[in-house]
C-alpha positions, -999 to +999 in steps of 0.1 A: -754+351-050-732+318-048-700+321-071-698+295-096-668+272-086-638+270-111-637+234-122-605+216-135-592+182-143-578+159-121-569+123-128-585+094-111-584+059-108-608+044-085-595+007-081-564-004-063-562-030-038-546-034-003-520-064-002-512-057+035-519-036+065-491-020+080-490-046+109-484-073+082-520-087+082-531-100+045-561-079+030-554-090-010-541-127-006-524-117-047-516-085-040-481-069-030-471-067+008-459-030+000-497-023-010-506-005+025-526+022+029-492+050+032-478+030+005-505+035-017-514+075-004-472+078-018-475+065-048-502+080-061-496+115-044-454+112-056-447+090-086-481+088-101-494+120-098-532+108-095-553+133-074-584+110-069-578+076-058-603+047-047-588+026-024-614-006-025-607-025+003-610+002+027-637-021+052-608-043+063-608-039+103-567-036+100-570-013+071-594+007+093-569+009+119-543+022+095-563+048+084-574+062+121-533+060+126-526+080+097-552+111+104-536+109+143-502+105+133-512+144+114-497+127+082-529+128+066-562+145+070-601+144+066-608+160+031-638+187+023-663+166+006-655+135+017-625+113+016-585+111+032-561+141+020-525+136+011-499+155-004-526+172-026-543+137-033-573+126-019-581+088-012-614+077-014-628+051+008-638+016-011-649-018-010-649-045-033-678-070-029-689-101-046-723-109-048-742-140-061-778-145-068-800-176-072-798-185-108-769-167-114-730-165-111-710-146-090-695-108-096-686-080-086-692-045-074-672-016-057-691+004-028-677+040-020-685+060+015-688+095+019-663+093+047-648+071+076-676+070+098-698+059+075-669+031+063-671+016+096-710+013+098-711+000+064-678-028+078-702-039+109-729-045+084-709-065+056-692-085+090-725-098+098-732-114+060-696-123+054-676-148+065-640-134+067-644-092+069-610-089+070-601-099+032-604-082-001-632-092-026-651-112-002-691-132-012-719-107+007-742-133+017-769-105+014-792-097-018-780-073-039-806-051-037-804-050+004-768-040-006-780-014-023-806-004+006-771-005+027-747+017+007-772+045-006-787+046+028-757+056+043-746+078+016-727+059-006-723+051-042-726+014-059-701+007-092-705-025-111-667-033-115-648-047-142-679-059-164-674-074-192-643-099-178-655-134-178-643-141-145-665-120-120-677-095-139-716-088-140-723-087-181-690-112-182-707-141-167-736-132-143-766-119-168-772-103-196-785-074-182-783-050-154-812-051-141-816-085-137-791-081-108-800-043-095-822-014-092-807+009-123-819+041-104-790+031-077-761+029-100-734+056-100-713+049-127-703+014-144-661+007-147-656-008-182-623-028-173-591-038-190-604-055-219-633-031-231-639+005-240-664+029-243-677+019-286-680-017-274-700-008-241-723+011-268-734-022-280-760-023-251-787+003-246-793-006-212-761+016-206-763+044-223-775+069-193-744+058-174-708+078-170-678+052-175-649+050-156-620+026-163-595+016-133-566+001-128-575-022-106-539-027-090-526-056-072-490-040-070-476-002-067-469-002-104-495-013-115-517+019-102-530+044-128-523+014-159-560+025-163-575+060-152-599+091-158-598+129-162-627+144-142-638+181-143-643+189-101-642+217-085-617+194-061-606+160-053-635+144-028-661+122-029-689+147-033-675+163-058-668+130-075-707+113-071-717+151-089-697+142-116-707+108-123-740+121-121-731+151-147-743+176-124-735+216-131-708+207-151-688+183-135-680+155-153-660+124-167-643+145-195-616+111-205-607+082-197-573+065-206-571+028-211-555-002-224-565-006-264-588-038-254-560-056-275-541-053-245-562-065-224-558-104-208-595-113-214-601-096-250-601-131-270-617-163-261-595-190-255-590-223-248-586-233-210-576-273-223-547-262-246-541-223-240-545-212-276-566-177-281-595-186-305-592-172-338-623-147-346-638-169-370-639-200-348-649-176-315-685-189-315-676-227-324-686-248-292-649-271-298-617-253-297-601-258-334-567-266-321-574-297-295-610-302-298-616-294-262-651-280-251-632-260-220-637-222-240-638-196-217-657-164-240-637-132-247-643-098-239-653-088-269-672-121-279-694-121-251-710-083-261-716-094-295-732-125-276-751-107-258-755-068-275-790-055-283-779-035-314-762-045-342-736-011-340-724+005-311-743+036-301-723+066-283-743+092-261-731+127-270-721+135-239-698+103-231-664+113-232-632+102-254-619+068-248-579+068-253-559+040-262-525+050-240-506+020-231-488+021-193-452+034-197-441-002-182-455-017-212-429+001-236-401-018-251-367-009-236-380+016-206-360+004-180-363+008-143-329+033-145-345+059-177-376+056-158-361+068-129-344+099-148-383+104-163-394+109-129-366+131-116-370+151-145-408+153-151-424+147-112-450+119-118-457+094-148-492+115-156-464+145-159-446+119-186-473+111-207-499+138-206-472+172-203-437+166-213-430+180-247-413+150-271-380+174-272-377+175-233-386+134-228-358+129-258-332+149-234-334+126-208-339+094-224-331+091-258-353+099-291-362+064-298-381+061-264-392+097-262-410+085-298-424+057-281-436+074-252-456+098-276-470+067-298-483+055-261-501+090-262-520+083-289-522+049-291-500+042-321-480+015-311-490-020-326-504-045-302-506-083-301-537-102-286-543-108-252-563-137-242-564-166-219-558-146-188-523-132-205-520-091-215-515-089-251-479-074-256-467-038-270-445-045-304-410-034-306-414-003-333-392-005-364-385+028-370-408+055-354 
């Protein structure tokens, strides 16, 4: 009789970007140069401490390269399950595609593969219906069902990325609903993005028999783990992790950790003539009420009420808690020198806001930021807007 593998929670974060490869070659035109492969594989594995991570533009022909160096090199290895080991984190192989219908606008979706072999294949087949392989986020001039047929047929997951955002992102500005785009029977999971969580998802039933995930979605080092998920494996790999999206004997996403939507740059609608975030009672007005331009681009949150199928959100029982924790580089006088005594002290920045008691964060840096830190916990600390392709900002506290 099989044992029952002991399950435990690591944190994930499934989106982060490769600026360059190691040779210098661009992957992300906007993202960092120090956004290699080993660069990333370090800071999640050292300063993050995030177990699972989904590097998405894994297809890259240079990024390939670096990858075949670092399992030669012996610095990394081939993970059980599927995936790159390192230092006790596991790197999961990704690409970010956009896609573009007739009839519709264009968006995008993150593929995974079940390992390097299968990475490659799928990069041969995306070469042939793209016309630069070697950059980030690149148009598949494929259907997005025979992109489907491609990644499940090789063993691979499909994630609708990001979509809510108005810029690329499927609900955000492609259609109003899923399946107008995709077989539903050949979607793994769906990533909320920065300016949504899991009550305003529950505005549309189409939904509901999905897990979430929320990603960062980093263009630079620091920006890794701004947005992640705790998921109940029995380890780090990409097996384990497609069982989990899929709820399967007991693994599972058990929380995910995310801006408060308040935070996020695309929450409001705003005004793309003048800048101004649309006030809430003028968010479905055709004219912006400061400048009388037509140029609104719709908010997060105005575009689900646009387009939601119920008039209250609807949570499945088994969809886990969405918590507001805001980034320990958004907190107000958290400088690069107490951060570095955090780290020294604690390990990682998941070791800083998920384990450290207040009384041992205070010790190192003071009582008024351990008390912030905490508020970042829960989500306490009060927020202005985002909108207009700007974050919303973290409030200096009064008195904690």
């Amino acid at each position: 009789m099989a044992l029952t593998p002991e399950l435990q929670g690591y944190y994930c974060d499934l989106h982060v970007h490769i600026g360059r490869t190691s040779a210098g070659q661009a992957v992300k035109i906007s993202g960092s140069r120090n956004l290699t492969f080993a660069g990333i594989a370090k800071e999640a594995a050292e300063r993050k401490g995030i177990e699972l991570i989904g590097i998405i533009d894994s297809h890259s022909p240079g990024v390939l390269h670096d990858i075949h160096q670092s399992l030669e090199s012996g610095e990394m290895s081939v993970a059980d399950g599927g995936g790159i080991a390192y230092r006790g984190t596991t790197i999961l192989l990704g690409s970010e595609i956009e896609i573009r219908e007739p009839g519709h606008k264009e968006c995008h979706v993150l593929a995974f593969m079940p390992d390097l072999t299968a990475m490659e294949d799928f990069s041969g087949w995306m070469g042939r219906h793209m016309r630069n392989i070697n950059l980030s986020s690149q148009r598949l001039y494929a259907s997005s069902r025979d992109l489907q047929d491609e990644i499940y047929g090789r063993g691979g997951i499909l994630i609708p990325a990001h979509i809510f955002t108005p810029h690329k992102g499927l609900y955000g500005c492609a259609a109003e609903r899923m399946a107008e785009l995709f077989d539903l029977e050949r979607i793994a999971a769906v990533e909320l993005g920065l300016s949504a969580d899991s009550e305003m998802a529950g505005y549309i039933s189409e939904l509901d028999g999905y897990s979430f995930v929320t990603n960062s979605d980093a263009h630079s080092l620091g920006k890794i783990g701004r947005e992640y998920n705790l998921i109940e494996l029995a380890g780090p790999s990409f097996k384990e992790l497609r069982m989990a999206l899929e709820r399967k004997d007991g693994r599972r996403v058990s929380a995910n950790f995310g801006l408060n939507p308040r935070l996020g740059k695309y929450h409001r609608t705003y005004c793309a003539a003048c800048g101004s975030i649309i006030d809430e009672a003028y968010a479905t007005s055709e004219r912006c009420p400061y400048c009388g331009s037509q140029k609104l681009v719709k908010g997060v949150f105005d575009r689900i009420l646009d387009i939601a199928d119920r008039e209250t959100p609807v949570i499945p029982d088994y969809r886990p808690p969405y918590h507001y924790q805001v980034p320990l580089e958004f907190i107000p006088g958290l400088g690069k020198a107490k951060m570095n005594a955090l780290l020294q002290a604690f390990g990682t920045e998941m070791n800083i806001l998920h384990r450290a008691a207040e009384a041992d964060l205070a010790a190192v840096a003071g009582a008024e930021l351990a008390g912030q830190i905490v508020l970042a916990r829960t989500g306490k600390l009060s927020l202005s807007a985002g909108g207009g392709g700007t974050y919303g900002k973290v409030m200096k506290q009064d008195k904690l």
